[in-house]
CHARMM-style PDB file with segment names, atoms N, HN, CA, C and O in Angstrom:
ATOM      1  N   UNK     1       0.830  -1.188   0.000  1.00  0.00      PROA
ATOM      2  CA  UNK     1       0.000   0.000   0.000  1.00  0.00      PROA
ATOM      3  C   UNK     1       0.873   1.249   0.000  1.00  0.00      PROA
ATOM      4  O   UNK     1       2.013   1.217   0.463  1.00  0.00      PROA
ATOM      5  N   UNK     2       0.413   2.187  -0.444  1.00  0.00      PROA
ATOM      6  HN  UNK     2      -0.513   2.213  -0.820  1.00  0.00      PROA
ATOM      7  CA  UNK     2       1.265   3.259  -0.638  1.00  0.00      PROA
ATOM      8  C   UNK     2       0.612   4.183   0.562  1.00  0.00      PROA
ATOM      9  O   UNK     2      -0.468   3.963   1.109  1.00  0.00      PROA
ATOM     10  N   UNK     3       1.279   4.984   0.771  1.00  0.00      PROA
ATOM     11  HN  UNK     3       2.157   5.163   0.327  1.00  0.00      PROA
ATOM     12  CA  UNK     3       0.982   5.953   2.200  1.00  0.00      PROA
ATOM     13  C   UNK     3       0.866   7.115   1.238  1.00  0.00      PROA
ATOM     14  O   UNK     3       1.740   7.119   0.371  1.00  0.00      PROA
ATOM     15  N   UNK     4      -0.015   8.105   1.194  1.00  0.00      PROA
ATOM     16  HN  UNK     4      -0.724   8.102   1.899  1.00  0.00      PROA
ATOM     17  CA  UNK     4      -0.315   9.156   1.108  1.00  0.00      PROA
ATOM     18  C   UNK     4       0.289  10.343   2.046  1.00  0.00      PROA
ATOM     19  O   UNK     4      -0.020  10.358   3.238  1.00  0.00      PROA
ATOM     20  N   UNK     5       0.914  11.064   1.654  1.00  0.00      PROA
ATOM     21  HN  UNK     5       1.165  11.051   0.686  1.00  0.00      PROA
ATOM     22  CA  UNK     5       1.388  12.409   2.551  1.00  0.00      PROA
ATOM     23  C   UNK     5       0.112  13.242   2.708  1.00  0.00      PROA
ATOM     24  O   UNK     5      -0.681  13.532   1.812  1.00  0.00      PROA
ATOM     25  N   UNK     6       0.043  13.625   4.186  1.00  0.00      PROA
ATOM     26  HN  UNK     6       0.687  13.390   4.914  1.00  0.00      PROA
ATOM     27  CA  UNK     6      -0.838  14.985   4.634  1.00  0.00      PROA
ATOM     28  C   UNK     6      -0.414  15.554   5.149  1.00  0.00      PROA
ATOM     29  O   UNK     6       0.249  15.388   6.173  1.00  0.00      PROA
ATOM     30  N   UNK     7      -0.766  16.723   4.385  1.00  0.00      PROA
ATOM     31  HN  UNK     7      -1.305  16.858   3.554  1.00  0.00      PROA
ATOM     32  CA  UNK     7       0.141  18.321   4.923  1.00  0.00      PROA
ATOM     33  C   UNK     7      -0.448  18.488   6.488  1.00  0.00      PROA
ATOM     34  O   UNK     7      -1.637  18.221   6.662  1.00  0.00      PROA
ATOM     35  N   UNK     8       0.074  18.768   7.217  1.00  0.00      PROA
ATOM     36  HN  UNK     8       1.040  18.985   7.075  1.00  0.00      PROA
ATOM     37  CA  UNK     8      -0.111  19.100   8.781  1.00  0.00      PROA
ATOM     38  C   UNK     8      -1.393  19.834   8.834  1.00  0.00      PROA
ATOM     39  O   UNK     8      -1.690  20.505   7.846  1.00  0.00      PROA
ATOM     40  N   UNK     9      -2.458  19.791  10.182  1.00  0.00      PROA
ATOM     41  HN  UNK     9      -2.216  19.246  10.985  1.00  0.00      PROA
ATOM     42  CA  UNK     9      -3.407  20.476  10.117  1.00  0.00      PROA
ATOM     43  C   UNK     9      -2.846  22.113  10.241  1.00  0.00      PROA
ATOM     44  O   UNK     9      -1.865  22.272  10.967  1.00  0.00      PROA
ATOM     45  N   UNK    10      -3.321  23.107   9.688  1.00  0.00      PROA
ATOM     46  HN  UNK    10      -4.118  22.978   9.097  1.00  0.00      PROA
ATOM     47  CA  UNK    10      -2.895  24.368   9.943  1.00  0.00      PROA
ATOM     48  C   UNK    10      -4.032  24.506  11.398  1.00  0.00      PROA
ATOM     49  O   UNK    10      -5.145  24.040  11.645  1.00  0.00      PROA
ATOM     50  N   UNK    11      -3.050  25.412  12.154  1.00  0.00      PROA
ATOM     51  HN  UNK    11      -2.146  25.790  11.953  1.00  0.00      PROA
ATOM     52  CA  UNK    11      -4.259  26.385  13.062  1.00  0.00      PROA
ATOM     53  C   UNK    11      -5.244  26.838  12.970  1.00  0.00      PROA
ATOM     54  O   UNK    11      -5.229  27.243  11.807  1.00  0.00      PROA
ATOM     55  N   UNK    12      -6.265  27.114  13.418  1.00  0.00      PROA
ATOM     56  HN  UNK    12      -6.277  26.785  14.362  1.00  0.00      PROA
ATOM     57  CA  UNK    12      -7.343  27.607  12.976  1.00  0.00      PROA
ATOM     58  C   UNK    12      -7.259  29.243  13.779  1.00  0.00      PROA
ATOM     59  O   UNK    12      -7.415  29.278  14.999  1.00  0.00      PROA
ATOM     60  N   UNK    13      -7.026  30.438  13.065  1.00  0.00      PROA
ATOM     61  HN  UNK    13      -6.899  30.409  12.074  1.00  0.00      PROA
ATOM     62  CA  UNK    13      -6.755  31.492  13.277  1.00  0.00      PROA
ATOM     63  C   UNK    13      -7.678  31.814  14.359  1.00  0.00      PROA
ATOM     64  O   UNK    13      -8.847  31.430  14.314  1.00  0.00      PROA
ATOM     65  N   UNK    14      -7.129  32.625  15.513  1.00  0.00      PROA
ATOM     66  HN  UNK    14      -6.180  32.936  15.550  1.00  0.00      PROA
ATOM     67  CA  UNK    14      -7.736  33.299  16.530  1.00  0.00      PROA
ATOM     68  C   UNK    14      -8.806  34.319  15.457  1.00  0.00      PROA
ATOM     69  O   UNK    14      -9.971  33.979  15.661  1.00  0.00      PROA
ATOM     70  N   UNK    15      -8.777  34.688  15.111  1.00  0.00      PROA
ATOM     71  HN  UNK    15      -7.831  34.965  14.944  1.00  0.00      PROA
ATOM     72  CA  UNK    15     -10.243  35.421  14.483  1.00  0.00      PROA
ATOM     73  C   UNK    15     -11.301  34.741  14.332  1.00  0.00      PROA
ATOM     74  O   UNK    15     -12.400  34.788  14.885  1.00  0.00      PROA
ATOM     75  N   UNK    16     -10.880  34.118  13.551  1.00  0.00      PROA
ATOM     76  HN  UNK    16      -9.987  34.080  13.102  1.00  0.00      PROA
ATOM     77  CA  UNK    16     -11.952  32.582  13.085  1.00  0.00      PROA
ATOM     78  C   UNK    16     -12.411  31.887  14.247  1.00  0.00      PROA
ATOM     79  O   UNK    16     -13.434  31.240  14.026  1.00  0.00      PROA
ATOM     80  N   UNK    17     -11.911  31.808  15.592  1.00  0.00      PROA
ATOM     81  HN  UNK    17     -11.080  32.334  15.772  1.00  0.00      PROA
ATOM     82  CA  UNK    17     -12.280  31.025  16.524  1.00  0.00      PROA
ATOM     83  C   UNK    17     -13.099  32.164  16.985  1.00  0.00      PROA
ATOM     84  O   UNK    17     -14.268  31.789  16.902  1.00  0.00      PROA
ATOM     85  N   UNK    18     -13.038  33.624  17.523  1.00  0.00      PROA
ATOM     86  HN  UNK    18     -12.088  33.928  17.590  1.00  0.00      PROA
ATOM     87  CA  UNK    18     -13.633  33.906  17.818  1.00  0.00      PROA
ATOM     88  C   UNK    18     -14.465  34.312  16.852  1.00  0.00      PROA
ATOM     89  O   UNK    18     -15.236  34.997  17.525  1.00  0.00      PROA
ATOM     90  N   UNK    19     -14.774  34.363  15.987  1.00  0.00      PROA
ATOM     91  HN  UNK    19     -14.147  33.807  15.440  1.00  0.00      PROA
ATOM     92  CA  UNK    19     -15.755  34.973  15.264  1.00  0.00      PROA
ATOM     93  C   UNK    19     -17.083  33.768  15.596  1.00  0.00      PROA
ATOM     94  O   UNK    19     -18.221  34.092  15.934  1.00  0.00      PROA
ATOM     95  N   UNK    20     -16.573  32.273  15.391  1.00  0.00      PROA
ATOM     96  HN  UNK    20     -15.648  32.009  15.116  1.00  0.00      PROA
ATOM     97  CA  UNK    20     -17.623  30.995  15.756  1.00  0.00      PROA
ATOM     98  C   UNK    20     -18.946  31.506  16.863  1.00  0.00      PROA
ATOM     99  O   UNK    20     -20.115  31.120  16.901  1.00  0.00      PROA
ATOM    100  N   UNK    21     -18.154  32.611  17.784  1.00  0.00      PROA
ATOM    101  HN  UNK    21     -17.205  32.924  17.754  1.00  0.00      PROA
ATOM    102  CA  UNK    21     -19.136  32.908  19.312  1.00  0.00      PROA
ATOM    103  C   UNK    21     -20.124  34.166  18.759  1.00  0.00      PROA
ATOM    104  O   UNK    21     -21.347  34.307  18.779  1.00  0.00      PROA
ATOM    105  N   UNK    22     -18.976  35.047  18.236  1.00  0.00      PROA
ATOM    106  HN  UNK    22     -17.983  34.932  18.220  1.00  0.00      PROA
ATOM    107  CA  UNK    22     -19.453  36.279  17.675  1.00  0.00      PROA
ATOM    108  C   UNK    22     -20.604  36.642  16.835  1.00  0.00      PROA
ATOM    109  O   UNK    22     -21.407  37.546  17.068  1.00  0.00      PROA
ATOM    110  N   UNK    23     -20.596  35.994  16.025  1.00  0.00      PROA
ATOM    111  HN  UNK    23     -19.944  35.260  15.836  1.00  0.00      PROA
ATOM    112  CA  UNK    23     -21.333  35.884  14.832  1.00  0.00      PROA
ATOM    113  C   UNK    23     -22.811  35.483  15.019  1.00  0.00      PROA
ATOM    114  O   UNK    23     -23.741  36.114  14.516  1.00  0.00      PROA
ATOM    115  N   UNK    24     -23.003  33.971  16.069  1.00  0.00      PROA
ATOM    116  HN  UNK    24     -22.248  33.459  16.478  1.00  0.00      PROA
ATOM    117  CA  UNK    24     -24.320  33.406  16.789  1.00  0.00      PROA
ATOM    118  C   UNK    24     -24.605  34.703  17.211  1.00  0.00      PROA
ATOM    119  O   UNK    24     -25.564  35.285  16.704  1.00  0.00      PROA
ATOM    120  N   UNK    25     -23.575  35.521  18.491  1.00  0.00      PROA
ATOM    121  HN  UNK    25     -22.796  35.048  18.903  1.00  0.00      PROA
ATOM    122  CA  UNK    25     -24.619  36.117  19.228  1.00  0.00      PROA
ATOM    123  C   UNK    25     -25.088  37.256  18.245  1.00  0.00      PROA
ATOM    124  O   UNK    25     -26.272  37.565  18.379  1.00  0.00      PROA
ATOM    125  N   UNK    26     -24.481  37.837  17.423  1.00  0.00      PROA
ATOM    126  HN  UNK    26     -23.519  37.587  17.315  1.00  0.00      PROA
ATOM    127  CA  UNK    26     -24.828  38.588  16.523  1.00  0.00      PROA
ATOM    128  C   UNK    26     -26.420  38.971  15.903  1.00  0.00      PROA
ATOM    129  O   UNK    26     -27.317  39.810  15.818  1.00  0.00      PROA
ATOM    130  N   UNK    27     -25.914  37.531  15.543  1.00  0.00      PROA
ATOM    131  HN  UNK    27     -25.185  36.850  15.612  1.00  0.00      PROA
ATOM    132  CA  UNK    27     -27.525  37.228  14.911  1.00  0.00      PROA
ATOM    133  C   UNK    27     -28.873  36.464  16.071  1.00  0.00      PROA
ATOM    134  O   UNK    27     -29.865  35.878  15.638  1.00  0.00      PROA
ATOM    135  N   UNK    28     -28.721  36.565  16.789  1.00  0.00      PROA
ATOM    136  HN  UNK    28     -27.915  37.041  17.140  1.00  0.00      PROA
ATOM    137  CA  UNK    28     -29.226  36.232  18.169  1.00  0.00      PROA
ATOM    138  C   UNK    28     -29.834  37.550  18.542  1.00  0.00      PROA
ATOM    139  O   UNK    28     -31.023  37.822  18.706  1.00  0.00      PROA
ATOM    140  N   UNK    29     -28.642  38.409  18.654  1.00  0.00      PROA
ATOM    141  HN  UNK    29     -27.675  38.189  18.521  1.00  0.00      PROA
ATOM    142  CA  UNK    29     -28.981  40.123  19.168  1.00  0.00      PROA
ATOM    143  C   UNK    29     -30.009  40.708  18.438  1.00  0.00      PROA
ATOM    144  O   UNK    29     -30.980  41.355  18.833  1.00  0.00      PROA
ATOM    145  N   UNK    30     -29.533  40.273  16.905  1.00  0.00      PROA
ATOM    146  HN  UNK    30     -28.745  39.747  16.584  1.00  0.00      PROA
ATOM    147  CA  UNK    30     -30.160  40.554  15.650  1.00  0.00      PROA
ATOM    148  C   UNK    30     -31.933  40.430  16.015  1.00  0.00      PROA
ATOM    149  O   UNK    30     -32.627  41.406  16.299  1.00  0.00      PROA
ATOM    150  N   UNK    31     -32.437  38.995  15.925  1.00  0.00      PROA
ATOM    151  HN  UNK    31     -31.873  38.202  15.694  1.00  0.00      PROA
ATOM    152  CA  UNK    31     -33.426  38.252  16.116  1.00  0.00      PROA
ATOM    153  C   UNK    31     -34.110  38.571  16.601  1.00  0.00      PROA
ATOM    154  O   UNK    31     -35.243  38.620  16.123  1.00  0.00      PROA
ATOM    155  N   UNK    32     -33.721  39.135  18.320  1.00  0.00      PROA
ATOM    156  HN  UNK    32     -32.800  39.095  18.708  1.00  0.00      PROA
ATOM    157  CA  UNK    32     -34.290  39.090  19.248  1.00  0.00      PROA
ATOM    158  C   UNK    32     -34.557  40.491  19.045  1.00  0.00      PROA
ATOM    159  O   UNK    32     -35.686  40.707  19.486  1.00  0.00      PROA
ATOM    160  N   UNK    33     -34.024  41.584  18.565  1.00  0.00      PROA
ATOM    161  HN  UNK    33     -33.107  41.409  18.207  1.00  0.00      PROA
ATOM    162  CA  UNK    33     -34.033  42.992  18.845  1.00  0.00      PROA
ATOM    163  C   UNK    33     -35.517  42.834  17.874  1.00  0.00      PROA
ATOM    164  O   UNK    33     -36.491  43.427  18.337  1.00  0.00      PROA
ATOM    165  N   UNK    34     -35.665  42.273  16.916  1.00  0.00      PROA
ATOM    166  HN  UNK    34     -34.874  41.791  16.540  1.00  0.00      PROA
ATOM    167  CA  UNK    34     -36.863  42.285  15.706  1.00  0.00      PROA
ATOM    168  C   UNK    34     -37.913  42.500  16.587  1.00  0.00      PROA
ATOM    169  O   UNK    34     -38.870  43.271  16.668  1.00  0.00      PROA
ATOM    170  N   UNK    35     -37.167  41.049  17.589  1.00  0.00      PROA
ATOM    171  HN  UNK    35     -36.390  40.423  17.524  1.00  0.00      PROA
ATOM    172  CA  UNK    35     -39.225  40.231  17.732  1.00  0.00      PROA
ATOM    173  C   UNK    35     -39.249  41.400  19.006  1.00  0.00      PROA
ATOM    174  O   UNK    35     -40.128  41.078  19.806  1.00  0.00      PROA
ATOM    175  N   UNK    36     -38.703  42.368  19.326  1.00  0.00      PROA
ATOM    176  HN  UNK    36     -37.989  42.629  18.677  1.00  0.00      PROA
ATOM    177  CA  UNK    36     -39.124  43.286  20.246  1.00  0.00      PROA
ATOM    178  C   UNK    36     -39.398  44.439  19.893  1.00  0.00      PROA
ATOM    179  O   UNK    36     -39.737  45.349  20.650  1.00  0.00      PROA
ATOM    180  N   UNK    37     -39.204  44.530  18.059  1.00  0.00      PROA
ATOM    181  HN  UNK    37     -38.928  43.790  17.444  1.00  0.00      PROA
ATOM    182  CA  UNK    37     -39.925  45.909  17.440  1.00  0.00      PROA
ATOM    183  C   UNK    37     -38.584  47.019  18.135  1.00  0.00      PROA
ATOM    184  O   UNK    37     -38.950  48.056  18.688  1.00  0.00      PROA
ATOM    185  N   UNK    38     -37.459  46.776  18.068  1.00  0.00      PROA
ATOM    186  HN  UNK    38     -37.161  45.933  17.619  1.00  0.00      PROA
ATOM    187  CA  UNK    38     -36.554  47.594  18.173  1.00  0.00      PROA
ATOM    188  C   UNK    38     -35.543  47.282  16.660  1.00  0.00      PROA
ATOM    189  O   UNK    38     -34.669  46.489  16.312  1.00  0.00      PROA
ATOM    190  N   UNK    39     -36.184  48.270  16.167  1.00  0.00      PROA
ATOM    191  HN  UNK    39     -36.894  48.915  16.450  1.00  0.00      PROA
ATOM    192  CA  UNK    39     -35.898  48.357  14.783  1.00  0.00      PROA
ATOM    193  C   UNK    39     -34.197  48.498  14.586  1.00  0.00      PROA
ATOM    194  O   UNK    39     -33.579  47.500  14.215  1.00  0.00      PROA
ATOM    195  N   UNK    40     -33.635  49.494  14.792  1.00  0.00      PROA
ATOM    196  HN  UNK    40     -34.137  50.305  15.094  1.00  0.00      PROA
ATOM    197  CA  UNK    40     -32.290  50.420  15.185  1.00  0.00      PROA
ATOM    198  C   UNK    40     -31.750  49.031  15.687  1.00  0.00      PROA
ATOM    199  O   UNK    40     -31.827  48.071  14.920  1.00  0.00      PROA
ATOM    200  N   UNK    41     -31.415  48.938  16.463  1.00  0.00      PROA
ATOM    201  HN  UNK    41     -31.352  49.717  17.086  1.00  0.00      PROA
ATOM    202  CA  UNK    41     -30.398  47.808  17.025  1.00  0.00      PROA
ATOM    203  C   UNK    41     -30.763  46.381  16.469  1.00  0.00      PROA
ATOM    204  O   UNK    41     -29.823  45.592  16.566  1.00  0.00      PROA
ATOM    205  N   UNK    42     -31.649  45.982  16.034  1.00  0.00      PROA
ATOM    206  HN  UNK    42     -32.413  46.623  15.955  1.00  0.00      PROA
ATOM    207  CA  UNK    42     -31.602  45.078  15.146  1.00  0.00      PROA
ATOM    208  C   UNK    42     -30.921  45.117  13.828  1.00  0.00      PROA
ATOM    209  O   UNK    42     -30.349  44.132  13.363  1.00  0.00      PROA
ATOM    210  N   UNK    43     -31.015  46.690  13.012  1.00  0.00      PROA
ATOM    211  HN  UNK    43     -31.480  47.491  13.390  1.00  0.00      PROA
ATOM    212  CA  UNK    43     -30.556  46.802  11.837  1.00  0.00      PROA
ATOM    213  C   UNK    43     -29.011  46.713  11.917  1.00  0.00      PROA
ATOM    214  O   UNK    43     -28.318  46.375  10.958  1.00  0.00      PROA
ATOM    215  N   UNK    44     -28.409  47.125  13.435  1.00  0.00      PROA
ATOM    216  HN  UNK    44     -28.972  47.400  14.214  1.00  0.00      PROA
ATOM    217  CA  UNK    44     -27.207  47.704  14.019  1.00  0.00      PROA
ATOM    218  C   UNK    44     -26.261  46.261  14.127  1.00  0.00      PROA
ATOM    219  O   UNK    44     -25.095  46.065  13.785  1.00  0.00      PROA
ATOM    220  N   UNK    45     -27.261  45.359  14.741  1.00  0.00      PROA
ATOM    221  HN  UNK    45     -28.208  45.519  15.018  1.00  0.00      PROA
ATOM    222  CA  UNK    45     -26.684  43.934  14.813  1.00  0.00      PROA
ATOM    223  C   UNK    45     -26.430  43.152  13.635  1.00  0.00      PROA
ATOM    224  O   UNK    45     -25.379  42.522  13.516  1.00  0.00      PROA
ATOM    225  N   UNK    46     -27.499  43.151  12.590  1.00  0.00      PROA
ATOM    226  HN  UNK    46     -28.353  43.662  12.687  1.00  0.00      PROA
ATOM    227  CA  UNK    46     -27.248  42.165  11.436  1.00  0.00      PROA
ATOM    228  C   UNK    46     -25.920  42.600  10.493  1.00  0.00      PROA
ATOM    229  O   UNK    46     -25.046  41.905   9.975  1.00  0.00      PROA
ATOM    230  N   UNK    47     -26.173  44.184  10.498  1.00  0.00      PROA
ATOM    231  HN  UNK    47     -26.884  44.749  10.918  1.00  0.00      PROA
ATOM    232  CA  UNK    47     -24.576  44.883  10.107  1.00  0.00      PROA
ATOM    233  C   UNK    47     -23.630  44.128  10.767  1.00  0.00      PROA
ATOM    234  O   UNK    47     -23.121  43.321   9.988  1.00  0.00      PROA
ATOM    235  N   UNK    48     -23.342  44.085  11.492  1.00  0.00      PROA
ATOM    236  HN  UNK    48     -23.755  44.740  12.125  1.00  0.00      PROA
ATOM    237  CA  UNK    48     -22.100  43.969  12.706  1.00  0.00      PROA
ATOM    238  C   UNK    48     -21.834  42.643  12.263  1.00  0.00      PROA
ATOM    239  O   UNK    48     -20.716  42.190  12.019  1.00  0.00      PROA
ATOM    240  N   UNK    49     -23.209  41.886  12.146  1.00  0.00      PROA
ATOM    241  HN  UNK    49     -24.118  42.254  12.344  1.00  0.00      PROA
ATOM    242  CA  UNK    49     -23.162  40.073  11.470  1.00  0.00      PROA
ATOM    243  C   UNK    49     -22.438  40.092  10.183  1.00  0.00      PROA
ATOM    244  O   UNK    49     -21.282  39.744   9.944  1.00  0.00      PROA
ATOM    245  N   UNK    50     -23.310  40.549   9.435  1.00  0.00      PROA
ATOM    246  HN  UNK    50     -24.249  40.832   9.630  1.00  0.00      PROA
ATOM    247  CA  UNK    50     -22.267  41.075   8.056  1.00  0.00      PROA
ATOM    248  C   UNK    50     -21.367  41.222   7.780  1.00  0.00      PROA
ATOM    249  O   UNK    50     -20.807  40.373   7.087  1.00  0.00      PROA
ATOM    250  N   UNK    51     -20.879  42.095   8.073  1.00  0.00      PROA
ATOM    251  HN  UNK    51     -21.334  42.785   8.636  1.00  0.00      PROA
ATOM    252  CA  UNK    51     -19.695  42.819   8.305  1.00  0.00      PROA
ATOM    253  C   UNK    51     -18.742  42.260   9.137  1.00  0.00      PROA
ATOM    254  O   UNK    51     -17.607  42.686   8.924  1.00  0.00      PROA
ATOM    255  N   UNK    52     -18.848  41.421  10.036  1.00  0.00      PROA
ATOM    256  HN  UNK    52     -19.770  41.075  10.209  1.00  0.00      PROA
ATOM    257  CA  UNK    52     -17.731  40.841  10.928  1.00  0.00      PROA
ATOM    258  C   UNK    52     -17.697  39.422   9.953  1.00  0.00      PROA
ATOM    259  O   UNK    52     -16.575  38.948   9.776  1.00  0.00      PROA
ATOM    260  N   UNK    53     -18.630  38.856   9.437  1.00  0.00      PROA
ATOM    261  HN  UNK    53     -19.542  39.240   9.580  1.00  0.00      PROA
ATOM    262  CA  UNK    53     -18.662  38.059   8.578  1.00  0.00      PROA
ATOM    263  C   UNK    53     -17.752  37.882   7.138  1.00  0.00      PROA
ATOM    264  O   UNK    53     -17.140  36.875   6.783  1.00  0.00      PROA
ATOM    265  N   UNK    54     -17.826  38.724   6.683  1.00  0.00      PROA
ATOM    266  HN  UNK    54     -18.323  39.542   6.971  1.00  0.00      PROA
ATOM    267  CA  UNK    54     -16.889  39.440   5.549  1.00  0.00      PROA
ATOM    268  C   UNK    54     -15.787  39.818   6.013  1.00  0.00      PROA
ATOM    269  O   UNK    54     -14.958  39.869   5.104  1.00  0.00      PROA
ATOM    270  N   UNK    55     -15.182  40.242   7.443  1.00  0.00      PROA
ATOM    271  HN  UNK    55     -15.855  40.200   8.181  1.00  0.00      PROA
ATOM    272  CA  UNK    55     -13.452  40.449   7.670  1.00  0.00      PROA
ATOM    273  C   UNK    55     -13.199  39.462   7.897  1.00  0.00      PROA
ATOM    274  O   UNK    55     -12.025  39.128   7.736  1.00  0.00      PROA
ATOM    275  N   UNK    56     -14.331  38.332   8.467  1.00  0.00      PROA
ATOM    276  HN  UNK    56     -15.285  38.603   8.598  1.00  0.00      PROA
ATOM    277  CA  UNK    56     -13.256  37.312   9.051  1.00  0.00      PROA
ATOM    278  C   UNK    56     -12.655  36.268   7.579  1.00  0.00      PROA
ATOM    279  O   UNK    56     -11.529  35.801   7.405  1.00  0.00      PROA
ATOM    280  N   UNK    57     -13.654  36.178   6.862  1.00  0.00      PROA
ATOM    281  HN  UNK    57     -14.569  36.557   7.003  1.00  0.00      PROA
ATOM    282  CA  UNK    57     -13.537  35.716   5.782  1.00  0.00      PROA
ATOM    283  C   UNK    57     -12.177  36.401   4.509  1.00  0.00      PROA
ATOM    284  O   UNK    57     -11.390  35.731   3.841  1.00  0.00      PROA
ATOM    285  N   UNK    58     -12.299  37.557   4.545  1.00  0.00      PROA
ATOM    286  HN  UNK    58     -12.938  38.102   5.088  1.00  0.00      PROA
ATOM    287  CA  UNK    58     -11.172  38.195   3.594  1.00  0.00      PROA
ATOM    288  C   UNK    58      -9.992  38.049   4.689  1.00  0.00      PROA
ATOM    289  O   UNK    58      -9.133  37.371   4.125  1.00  0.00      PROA
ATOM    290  N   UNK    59      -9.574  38.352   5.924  1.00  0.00      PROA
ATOM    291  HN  UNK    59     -10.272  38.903   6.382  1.00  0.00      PROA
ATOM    292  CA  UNK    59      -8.525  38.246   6.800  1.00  0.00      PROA
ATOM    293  C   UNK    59      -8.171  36.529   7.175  1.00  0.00      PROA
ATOM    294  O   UNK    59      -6.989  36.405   7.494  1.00  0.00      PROA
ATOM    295  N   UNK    60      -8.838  35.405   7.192  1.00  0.00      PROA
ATOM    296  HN  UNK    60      -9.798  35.506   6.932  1.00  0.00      PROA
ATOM    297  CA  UNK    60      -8.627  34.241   7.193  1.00  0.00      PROA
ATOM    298  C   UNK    60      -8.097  33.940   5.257  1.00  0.00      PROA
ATOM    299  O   UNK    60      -7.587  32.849   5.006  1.00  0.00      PROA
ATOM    300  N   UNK    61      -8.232  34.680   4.414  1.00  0.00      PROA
ATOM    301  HN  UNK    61      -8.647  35.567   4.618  1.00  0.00      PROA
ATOM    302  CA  UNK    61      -7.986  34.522   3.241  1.00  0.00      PROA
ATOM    303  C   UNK    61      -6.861  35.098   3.046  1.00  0.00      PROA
ATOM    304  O   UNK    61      -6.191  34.541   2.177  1.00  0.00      PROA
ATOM    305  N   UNK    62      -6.369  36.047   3.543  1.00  0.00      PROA
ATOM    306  HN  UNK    62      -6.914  36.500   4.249  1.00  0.00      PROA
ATOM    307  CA  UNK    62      -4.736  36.715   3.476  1.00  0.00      PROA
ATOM    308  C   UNK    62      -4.028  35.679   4.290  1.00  0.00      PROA
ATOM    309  O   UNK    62      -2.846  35.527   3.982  1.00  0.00      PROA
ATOM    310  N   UNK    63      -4.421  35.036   5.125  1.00  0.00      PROA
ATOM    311  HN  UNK    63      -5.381  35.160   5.376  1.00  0.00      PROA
ATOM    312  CA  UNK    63      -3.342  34.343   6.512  1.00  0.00      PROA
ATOM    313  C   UNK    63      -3.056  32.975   5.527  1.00  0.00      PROA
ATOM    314  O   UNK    63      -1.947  32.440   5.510  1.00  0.00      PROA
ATOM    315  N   UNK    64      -3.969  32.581   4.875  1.00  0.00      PROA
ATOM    316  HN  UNK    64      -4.870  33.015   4.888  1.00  0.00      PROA
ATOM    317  CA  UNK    64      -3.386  31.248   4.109  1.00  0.00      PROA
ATOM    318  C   UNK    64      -2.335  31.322   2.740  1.00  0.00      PROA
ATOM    319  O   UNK    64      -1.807  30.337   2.224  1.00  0.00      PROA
ATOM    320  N   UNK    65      -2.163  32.834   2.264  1.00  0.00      PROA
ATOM    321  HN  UNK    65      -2.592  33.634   2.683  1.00  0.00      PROA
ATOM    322  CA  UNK    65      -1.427  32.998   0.834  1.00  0.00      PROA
ATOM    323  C   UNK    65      -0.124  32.485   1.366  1.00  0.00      PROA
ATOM    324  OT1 UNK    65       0.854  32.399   0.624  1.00  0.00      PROA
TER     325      UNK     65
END
């Protein structure tokens, strides 16, 4: 049988780990601000979801070049 080489697991970047917590409560904050008719901080949260969504993604994409 032939053995296959595997490249080592890489780290999984401190951003990326925290973003896993970030992001739930985000959209949690998001959710909950709706179902309470607090318009503003709901719109404030899904941004923040977004948007933290998209750095972690382009900044986990520079760390692997």
């Amino acid at each position: 049988m032939q053995e296959q080489e595997q490249e080592p697991a890489r780290p999984i970047p401190y951003l990326v780990r925290v973003w896993r917590f970030a992001g739930p409560a985000l959209e949690l904050t998001a959710l909950m601000a709706a179902h309470q008719q607090r318009e503003g901080l709901a719109v404030a949260a899904k941004a923040l979801a977004v948007l933290g969504q998209s750095a972690t993604v382009w900044f986990a994409g520079r760390e692997r070049r």
